[in-house]
C-alpha positions in Angstrom: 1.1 -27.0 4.7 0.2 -24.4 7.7 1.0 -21.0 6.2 4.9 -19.4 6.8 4.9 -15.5 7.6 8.8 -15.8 7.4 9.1 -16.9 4.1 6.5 -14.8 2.5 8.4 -11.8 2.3 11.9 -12.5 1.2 10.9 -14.9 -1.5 8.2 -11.9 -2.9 11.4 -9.5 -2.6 13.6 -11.8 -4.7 11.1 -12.9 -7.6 10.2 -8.9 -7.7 13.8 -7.9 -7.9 14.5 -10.7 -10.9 11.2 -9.5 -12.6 11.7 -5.5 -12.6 15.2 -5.9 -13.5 17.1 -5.6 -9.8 14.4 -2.8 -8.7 13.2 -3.8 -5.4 9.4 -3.4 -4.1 9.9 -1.1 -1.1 12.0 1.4 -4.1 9.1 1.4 -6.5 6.4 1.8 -3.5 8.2 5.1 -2.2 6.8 7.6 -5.0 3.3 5.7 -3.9 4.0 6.4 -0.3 5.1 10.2 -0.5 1.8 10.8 -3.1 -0.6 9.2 -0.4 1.1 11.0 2.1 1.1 14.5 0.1 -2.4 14.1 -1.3 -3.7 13.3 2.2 -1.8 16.3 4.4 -3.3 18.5 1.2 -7.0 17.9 2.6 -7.3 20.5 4.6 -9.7 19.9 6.7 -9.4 15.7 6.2 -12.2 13.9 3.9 -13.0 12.4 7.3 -13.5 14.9 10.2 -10.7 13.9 13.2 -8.9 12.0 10.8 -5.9 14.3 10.3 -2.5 13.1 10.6 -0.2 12.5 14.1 3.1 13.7 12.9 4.2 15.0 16.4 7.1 17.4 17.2 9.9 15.2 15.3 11.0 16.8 12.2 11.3 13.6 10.7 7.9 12.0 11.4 6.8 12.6 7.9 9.5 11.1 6.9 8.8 8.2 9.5 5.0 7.9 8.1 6.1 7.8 4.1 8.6 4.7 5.0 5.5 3.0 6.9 3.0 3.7 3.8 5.7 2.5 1.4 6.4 -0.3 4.1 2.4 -1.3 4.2 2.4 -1.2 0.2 5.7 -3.6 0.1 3.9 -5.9 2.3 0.5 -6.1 0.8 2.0 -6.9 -2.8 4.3 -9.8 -0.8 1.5 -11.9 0.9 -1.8 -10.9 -1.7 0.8 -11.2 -4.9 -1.2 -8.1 -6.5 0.1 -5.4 -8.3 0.6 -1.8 -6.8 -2.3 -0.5 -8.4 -4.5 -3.5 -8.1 -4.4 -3.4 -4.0 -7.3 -3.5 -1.8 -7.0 0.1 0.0 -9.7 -1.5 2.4 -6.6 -3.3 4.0 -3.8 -1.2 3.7 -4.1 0.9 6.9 -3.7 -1.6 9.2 -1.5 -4.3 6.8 1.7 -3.1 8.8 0.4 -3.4 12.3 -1.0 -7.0 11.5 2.5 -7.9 9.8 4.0 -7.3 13.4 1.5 -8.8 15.4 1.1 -12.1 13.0 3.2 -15.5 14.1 3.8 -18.7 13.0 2.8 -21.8 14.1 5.6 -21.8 17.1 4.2 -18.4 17.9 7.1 -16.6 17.1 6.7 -12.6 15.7 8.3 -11.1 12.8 11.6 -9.6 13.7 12.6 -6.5 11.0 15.5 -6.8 9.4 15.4 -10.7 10.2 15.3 -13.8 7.8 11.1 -13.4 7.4 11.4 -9.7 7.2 14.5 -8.7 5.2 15.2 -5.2 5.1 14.4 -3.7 1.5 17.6 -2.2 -1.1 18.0 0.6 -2.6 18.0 4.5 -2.1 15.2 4.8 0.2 16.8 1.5 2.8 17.8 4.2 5.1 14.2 5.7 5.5 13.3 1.6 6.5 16.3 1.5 9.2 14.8 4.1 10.6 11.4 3.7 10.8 12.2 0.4 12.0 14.6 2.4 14.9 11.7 4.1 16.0 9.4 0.5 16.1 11.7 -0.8 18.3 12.9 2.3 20.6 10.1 4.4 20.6 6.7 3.1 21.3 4.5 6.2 21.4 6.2 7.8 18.4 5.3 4.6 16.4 1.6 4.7 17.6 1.1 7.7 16.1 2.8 6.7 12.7 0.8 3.6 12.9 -2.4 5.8 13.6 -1.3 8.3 11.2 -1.2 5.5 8.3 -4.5 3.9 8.8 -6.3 7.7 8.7 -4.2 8.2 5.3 -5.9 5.1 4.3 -9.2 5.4 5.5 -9.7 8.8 4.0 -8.2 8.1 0.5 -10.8 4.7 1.0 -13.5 7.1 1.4 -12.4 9.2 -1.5 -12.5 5.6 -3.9 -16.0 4.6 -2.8 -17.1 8.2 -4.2 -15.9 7.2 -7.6 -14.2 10.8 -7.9 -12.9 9.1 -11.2 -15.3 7.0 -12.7 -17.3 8.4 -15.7 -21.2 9.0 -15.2 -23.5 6.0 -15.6 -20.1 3.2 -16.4 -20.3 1.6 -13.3 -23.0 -1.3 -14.3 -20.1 -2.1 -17.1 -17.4 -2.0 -14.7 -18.9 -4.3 -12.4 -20.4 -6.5 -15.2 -16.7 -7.0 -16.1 -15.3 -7.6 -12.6 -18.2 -9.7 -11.2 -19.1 -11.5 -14.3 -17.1 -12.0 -17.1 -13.4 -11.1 -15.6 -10.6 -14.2 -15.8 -9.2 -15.7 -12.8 -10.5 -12.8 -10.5 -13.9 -11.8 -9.7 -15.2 -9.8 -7.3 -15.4 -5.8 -6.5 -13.3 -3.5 -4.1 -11.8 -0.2 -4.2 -8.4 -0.1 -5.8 -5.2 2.1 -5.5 -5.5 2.4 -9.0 -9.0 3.8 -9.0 -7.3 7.3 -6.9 -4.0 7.2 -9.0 -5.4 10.6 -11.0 -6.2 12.2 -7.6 -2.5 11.0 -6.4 -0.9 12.2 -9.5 0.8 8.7 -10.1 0.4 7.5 -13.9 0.8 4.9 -15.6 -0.2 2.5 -12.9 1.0 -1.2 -13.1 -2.5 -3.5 -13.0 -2.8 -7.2 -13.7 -5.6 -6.5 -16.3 -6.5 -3.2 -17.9 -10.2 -4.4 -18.3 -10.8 -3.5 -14.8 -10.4 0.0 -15.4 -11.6 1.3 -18.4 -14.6 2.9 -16.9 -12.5 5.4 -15.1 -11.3 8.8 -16.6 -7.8 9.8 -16.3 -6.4 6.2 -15.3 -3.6 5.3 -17.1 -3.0 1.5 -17.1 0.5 -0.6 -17.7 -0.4 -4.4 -17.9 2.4 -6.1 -15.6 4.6 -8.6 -16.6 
């Protein structure tokens, strides 16, 4: 069966909602969004030189960019089925952009707030309208929220790969672990979980605990 972008989304939304009783995933992705987007504008200069944000002249582009990192985190748990902490932050800057440029087999694109993208509940639904106002109406705004997400991803990336978490001479256990003796799941990759301390987010809702008990500070919740 060729793979469906249009139902990917809406049936991750509804077994999500029914597991985390009624929450929905864009709601518990916000507090992730605003601490990417706070840790990031508080490197000053960026971890990356030119990677600074994009925000622009509108007062509620930082607004704009939190709804498109909560939107990219929403996403990635729908089509990879990981847990928030357990994403890849390799992908995650440019997971939005290839959500709106991905079609199905008829060639067709993803139309928000249409039957393959539903538009998310909750208190922050608002923030999605109108990010998704500003997709449609207003191209170069959007390319700089678009821009502006991947450098908040990229820089918190490099941040992971320097281990700012990890205690002194555990990494041969941790990867032991992940390449070698972990269930279901082997490999290695930098995790949103690894950067929760630096984010301020805690606990952090993993699949296994295992894969983090080399790291200092990281406060795991095995998810249902």
């Amino acid at each position: 069966m060729a793979f469906d972008p249009h139902a990917v989304l809406p049936r991750f939304a509804d077994e999500y909602r029914a597991a985390h009783d009624g929450s929905d995933p864009y709601t518990d992705a916000w507090p992730w969004a605003e601490a990417v987007v706070r840790w990031h504008q508080d490197q000053d200069p960026p971890v990356l030189p030119g990677r600074g944000f994009l925000l622009g002249d509108d007062p509620q582009a930082r607004d704009h960019l939190v709804a498109a990192v909560a939107e990219s985190l929403r996403i990635a748990m729908g089509w990879s089925g990981a847990t928030i902490g357990d994403l890849d932050l390799d992908g995650l800057g440019a997971e939005l952009r290839n959500w709106i440029e991905d079609e199905d087999e008829d060639g067709a694109t993803l139309t928000p707030g249409g039957t393959g993208w539903p538009a998310p509940t909750g208190p922050y639904a608002d923030r999605w309208h109108a990010l998704m106002h500003v997709l449609v109406s207003a191209p170069e705004q959007w390319a700089q929220v678009r821009r502006s997400v991947y450098r908040a991803f990229a820089c918190l990336l490099w941040h992971a790969r320097n281990a700012p978490h990890l205690a002194d001479g555990s990494y041969n256990t941790v990867q032991d672990y992940r390449l070698r003796q972990a269930p279901g799941r082997r490999g290695d990759y930098r995790s949103l979980a690894e950067v929760a301390p630096s984010l301020g987010m805690s606990p952090v809702p993993v699949r296994d605990p295992r894969w983090y008990e080399g790291y200092l500070l990281v406060t795991t919740a095995e998810a249902g």
